[in-house]
Each structure stands twice: as C-alpha cells, then as structure tokens.
N, C-alpha and C positions, 0 to 999 in steps of 0.2 A: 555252270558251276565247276567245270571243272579243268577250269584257270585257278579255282583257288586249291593251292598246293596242299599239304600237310607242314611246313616251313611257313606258310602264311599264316596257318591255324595257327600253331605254334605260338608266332609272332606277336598276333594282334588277338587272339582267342583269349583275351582276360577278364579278371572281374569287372564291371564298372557301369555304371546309375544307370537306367533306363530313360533317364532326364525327360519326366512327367510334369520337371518343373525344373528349374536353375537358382537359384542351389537347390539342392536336391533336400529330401527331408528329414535324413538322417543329418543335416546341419542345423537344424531347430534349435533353440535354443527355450530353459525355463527361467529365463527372463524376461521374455515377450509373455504378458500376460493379456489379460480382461481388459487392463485400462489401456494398452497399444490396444489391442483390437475394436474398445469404442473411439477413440481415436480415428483409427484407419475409416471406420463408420460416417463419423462424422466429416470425415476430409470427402468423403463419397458426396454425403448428403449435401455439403458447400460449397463440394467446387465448382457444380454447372445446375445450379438451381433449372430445375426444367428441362436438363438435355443429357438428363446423365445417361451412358452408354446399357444398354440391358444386361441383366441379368442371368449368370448360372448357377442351376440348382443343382447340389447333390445330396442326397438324402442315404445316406448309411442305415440298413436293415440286415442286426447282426445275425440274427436267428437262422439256424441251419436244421432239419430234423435229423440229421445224418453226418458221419465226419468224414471226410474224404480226406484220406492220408496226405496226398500232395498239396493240400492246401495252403494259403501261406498270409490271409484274409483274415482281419478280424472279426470272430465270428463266437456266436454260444449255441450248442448244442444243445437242443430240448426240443421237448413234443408236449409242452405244456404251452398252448395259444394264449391260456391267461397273461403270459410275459409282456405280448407284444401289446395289447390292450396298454400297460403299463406304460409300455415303450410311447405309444400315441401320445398319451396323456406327458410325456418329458418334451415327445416334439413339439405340442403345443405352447408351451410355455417358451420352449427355444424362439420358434419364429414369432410370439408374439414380443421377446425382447427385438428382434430385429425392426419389426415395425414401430417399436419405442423410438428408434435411432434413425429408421429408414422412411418412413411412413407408408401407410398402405397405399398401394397402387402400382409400385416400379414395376418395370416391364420385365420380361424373363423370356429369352427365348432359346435356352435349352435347358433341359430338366433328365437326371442322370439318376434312377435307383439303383443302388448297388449292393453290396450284402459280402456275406452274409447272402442269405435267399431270402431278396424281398416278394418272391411268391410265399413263404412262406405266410404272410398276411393274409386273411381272410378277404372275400370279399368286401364285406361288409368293413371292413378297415383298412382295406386301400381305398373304399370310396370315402371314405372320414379322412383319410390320410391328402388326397386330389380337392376334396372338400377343403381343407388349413388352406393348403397351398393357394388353390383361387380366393377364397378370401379373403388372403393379404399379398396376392401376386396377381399382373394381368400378363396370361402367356399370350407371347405373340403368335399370331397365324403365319402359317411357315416355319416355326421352330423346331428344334428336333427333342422331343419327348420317348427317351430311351427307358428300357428296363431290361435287366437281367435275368432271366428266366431256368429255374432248373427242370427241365422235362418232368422229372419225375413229378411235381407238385402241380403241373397243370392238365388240364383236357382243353378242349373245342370253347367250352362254357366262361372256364377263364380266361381266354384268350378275350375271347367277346366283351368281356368285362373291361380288358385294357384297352382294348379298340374305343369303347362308349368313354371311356376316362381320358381317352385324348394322347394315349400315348399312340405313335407312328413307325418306333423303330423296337425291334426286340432282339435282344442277344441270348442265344440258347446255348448252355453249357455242355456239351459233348465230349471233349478229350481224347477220346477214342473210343472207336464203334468194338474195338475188340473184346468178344464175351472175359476170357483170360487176363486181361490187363485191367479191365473194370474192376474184376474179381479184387484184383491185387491192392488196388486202389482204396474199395471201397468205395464203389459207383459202380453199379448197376443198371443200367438203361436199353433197354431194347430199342433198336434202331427203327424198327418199325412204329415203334412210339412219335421218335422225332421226326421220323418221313410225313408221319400225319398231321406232326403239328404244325409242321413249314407248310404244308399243302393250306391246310388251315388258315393262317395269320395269309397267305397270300391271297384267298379267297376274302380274306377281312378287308385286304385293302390297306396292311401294314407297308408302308414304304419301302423300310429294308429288313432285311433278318442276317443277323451277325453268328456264326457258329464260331465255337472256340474251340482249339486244338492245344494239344501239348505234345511235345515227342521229348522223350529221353525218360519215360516210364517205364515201372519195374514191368519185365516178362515182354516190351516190344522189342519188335525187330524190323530192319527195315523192309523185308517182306513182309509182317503184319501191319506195318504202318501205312504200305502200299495199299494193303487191301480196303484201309478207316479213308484212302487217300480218293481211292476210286468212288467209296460210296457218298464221299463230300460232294467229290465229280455229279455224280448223280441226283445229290439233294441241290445243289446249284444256288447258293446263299448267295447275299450281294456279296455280304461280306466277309471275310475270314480271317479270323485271327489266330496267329500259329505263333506260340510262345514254347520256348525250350525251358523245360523242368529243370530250374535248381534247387540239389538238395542241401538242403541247409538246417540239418535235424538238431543243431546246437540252439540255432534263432527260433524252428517253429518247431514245436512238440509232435505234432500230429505226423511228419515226417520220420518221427522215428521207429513207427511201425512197419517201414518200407523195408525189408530184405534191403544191403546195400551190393547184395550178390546177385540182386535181381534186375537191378540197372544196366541197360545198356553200356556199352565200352563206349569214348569219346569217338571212336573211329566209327561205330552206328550209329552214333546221334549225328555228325555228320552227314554220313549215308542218308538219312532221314531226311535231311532239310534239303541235300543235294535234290534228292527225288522229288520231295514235294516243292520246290521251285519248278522243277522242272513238268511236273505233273500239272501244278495249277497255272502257270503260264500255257501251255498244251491246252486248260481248258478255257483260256481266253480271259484270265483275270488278272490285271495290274497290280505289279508290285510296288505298294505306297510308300514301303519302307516299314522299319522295327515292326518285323512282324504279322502288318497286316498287307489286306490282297482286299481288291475289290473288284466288280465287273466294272466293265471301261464305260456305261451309263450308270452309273451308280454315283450321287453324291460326291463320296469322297476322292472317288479316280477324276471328276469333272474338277473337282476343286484342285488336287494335283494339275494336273494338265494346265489349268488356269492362273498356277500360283499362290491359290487361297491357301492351304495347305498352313492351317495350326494346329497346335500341342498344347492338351493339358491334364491335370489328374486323373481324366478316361483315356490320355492316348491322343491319337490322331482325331481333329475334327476340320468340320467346314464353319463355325463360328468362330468370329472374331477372336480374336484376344477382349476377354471382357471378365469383369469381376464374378469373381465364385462364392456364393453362402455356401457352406458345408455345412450338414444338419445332421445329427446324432454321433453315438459317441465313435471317437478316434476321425473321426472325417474329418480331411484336409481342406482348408478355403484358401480367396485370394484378394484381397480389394485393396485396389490402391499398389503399392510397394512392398506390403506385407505379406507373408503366411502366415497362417496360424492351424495350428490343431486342437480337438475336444480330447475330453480327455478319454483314455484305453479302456477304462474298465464301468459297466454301469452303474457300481456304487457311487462313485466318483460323478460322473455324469451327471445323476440324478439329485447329488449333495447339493453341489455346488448348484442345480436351477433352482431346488430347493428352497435357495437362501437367495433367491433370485439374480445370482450372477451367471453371466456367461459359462457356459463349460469349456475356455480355452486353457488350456496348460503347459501351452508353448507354442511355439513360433517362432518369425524370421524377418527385419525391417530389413530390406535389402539396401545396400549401400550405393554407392554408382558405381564401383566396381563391377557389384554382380550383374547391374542392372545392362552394363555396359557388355560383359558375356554370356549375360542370359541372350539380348538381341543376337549376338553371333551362335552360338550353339543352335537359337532357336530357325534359324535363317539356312543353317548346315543339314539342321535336323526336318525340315518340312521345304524348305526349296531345293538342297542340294547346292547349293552356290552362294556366292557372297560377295557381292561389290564392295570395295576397301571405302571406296567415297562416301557410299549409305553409311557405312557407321561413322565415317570423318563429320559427313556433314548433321549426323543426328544428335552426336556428342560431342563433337567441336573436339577432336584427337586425329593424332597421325596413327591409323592403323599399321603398319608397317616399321614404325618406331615405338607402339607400345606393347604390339604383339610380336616382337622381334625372336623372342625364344622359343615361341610356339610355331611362328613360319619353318624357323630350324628344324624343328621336330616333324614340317609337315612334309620337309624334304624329304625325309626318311619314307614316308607313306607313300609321293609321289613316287620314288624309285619302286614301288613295289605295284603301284598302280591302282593306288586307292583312288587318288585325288592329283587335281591339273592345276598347277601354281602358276598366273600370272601376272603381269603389271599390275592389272586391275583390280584381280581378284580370288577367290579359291573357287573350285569345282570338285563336284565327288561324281569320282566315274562311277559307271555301271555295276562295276566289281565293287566300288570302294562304298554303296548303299549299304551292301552285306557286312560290312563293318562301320555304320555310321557311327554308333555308337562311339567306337574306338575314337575317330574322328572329333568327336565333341567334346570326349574328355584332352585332347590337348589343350582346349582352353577353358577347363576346370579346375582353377585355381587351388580347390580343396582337394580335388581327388590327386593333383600334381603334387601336392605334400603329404599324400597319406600312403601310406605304404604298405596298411592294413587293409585292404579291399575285397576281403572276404563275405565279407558283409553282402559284399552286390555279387548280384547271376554273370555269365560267364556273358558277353557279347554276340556269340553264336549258339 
C-alpha cells in the first residue's frame, strides 16, 4: 500500500457507485411500474419453458431493536414483535403473486436475508418465513443460503435454528470490537459474545461465516483499528468484509447523531485500510476486491482464482448471473433486463398488496447501451481484465471505436498505474484493484454526465 501516494488519493479518491448493479439504482426510474415488472415475469416464464436458469432470493427484514447511528439501511426501529407477524402475513401474499406469474416449483439456488435484522424474527417466524419460501420454491442442494446476523439477537439455540432451516453461510455484524467507538455508534457488543458464536456456527457445520467491518468511525484511530484488526486475526472468518464509513447525514438521518469532530481525518482512514491490507493479507486471506477478503479455500477466493467471480445486490458472489425476486419493502430485484424496486415505506408496501398489486414503485428496462457497459464494468469489476473481442463478438461492435473516449481517459490511469492497456484488451493491476471502482466509472455513461456525486461514498 504504500505505492499509493497521497496525489493518487487525491486523484482517483471520489465519490462513485459501488456498482451492485449497472446502472446503479439511483437511475430507477417511476415509470417502470407493476405492469413492466409482470412483463419481465412473464418474458421469464416464456422464454425457455423447462430450462429456465435458477433463481435468487432476497428477502428484506426491516426491523431493527436498536439504531446504530452509522447506518444507512432501510430499516424500522421497534421492539414490538407484533410488527413482524404483520410483515409475514405481506410476504405472503408477495410471493404468492409471484407464483400467479411464475408457478410453483422454480429452482432457487441462492437465498439472501438482509435487514434491517432479520434475527430480529422469532423463531417461530423464520420457520413460517423458510416454511412460504419451500412451498413455492425448490432450493437446490449446493446453493448458498445466507443470513445476516446481529450478535446481539442471538445465542447457540438460534444459530441451531438456522442450521435445521437450511441456511450454510452467516454474516455477523461487528464494525469494531472497540468498547469506545461501539459506544459512539450505538452498538454495543462484547467480543467475547461473537468469539463464541463463530466457535459455534463452526461446530454447526455452517460453511462460511462472513464478519463485517467498517473503519472511518467516530473516536477510531488507526492504533484502535489495529487492535479490532488483530482480534478478526484471531476469530479467523472465511470471510471479511471491510467497508469505509460514508457520512452522509443530509441522505440518512440516523448519521446525524455522529459528532462530525469525532471522525477520523481522511489521512487515518487511510492509515486504516493501509494496515488492515496489510494485516489481513499477513494473515493469509485474499483480496477479492471492493472490499472483501477471503481465505484462499474458501468459495469465493476459489471462484476468484477460477474466474467465476459475479456481482450483484449482496456484493460479490459464486452464482451465476441469474434472476433476483426481491421480497419485502424497498428490496431491489432483477429478471430479465429489468430492475425494479418495492416500495420504501410499509404503509405503502402493505397498500398496494392489499389491493392485490405488486409493491414495485420503480425501476429500470436496461437499454443495449447499458446492457453493453453493464458486461464491461462487470468483467472489470469481478475478473480484472477485459478482452476487446468478448465484447466485439457478444454485441457485434468495435470496442475500440465505441469506447474511444473512455480508452482516452484510461490512459491517464495507466500512467499512474491502475491498469495495463493493450491491443487486445484492458488489465487492472495490483494497485489499480484498490481503485477498481474508479475504473468502472469511466465507462459509466451516467456517472460521466453527472457532476453531482455526492450521493455515492468516496472509492477508498
């Protein structure tokens, strides 16, 4: 890390999309309604009668008992369980329009809870909840069956509940093991809490367990972040995901409780990520890119290494590119050439199933434009390289005569050492991962006209 200069921060250290998706989804648009999304449904259900590719699930569980100021998550604050009872009773009627459209039985082989804390569920209603889901889905053997877990809401007892429910991979919310910066936050979590429960889930026979980190929170420093750094060292996840804190208290409320004299300076949050590269490669885990690390047997580092290496609404994964249901409110989906979103708020949600329509309130039919730089970003952003031919020959174009302004622009990076421009094709060097991001938006058509990019977290 420390090739990259202060003049390269500078440089290439800007706003811009975490591209989860191409166009990203602050392009949505509320024009794409209900009837595009049965549409996109039914183009599903027609196009390959019998062979259609499997299915992914995401299931949004906004419920949270507690606010953590850094948040940035659509989520409701309550410690009234009667909600989620409710909330069931909405998903049910969601996916049983799906199966209007879809029929029972398509295959599904990844299944994504996110929240919001969907521990926040009771037992007894995540088995109702896995209950909907096999009754009108067959997950495949092998899939990956994730959930989001906030320590604080479980023990030993509930782990065991998701083990028997069929989920294999769990992601635990951590941020920082530091008692002082918890405080600040508003997250609380004794580390010996999560040492027990990864001990735990790994005695269960759970595949992977994913911790999540943040640095550039109020009261760290990069000696305090050393110390959260050492004890990840120690709890030894497969996987790790390390996201840099953007504050952005104009977009999400709950940030504006943060001291903004209690943030680190951009020259510590550097520090930070400088160390913890350097710490977690030290402890033998691969850097996959935006973010995350994994151990070099672990799924996602084999599927790097291999080239499987996709992207979508969770991030990095080892499934294909394949269609998304998104289930509850504000969750993003994919089928077909479309996006589409539910809507934000649960009055709304609940209206519109009410009345028996879909809860879509916008979205996005991608054009061949996008579809054409969704492939390239997405090829940037999960291989690192790019053969000019693969996209010649998959869209019948001369890459080099319609990306002529962006080659321009990637000159500039290769002089710096991002990326390796030749005959054939692009390459992101070693240094140039740590800016992938930067990288993708040269061929982000929207973000290359928008000038306002405040909206998106800083690249590093």
């Amino acid at each position: 890390m420390s090739v990259i200069t202060p003049e390269l921060l500078s440089r290439f250290d800007v706003p811009g999309p975490r591209y989860t998706s191409y166009p990203t989804a602050d392009r949505f648009v509320q024009a794409f309604g209900e009837a595009d999304y049965i549409q996109a449904l039914t183009k599903r259900q027609l196009g390959a009668v019998g062979k259609q590719p499997p299915l992914s699930l995401y299931v949004h569980i906004p419920f949270c008992e507690s606010l953590c100021y850094y948040c940035a998550c659509n989520k409701i604050i309550t410690k009234h369980k009667e909600q989620a009872a409710t909330y069931l009773h909405y998903l049910k009627q969601e996916v049983a329009l799906h199966t209007r459209h879809l029929g029972r039985g398509q295959a599904v082989s990844q299944l994504h809870l996110g929240g919001g804390t969907p521990t926040f569920l009771s037992d007894a209603q995540l088995r109702q909840l896995m209950a909907l889901l096999r009754e009108h889905f067959v997950f495949a053997p092998g899939g990956e069956y994730s959930v989001e877990v906030d320590p604080r809401t479980v023990d030993e007892s509930r782990l065991a509940v998701l083990a028997e429910l069929g989920f294999n991979r769990l992601s635990f919310g951590v941020q920082d093991f530091d008692p002082d910066v918890q405080k600040a936050v508003h997250r609380l979590q004794p580390a010996d809490q999560v040492f027990q429960l990864v001990e735990a889930a790994r005695c269960m026979g759970f595949e992977s367990v994913n911790v999540d980190l943040i640095y550039g929170l109020p009261l760290q420093t990069p000696q305090s972040f050393e110390r959260t750094l050492a004890q990840v060292k120690q709890l030894h996840p497969e996987r790790i995901a390390l996201y840099a804190y953007a504050h952005l208290p104009e977009r999400f409320k709950p940030q504006r409780r943060i001291h903004v004299h209690e943030l680190p300076s951009a020259a510590g949050k550097v520090a930070m990520l400088s160390r913890s590269l350097d710490a977690l490669t030290d402890a033998g885990y691969v850097y996959i890119g935006m973010d995350h690390f994994a151990l070099p047997d672990d799924a996602l580092a084999v599927a790097k290494r291999q080239g499987r290496l996709h992207r979508n609404f969770q991030g990095y994964s080892t499934q294909a590119d394949c269609d998304l249901i998104a289930l509850g409110v504000s969750s993003i989906g994919r089928i077909g050439t479309t996006y589409s979103q539910n809507a934000k708020t649960l009055e709304e949600y609940a209206d519109l199933l009410d009345q028996g329509h879909f809860p879509v309130v916008r979205g996005l039919a991608l054009t061949r434009d996008d579809l054409i730089r969704r492939s390239v970003i997405m090829a940037l952003m999960c291989q690192g390289h790019l053969q000019y031919e693969s996209i010649n020959l998959a869209w019948l174009v001369d890459f080099k005569t319609l990306f002529a302004p962006e080659l321009a622009q990637l000159e500039h990076m290769q002089a710096q050492g991002l990326v390796q421009l030749s005959e054939t094709g692009i390459q992101v060097t070693a240094m140039g991962w740590f800016f992938v991001r930067g990288v993708a938006m040269v061929f982000d058509r929207y973000v290359q006209a928008d000038r306002n990019r405040t909206r998106y977290s800083k690249i590093i």
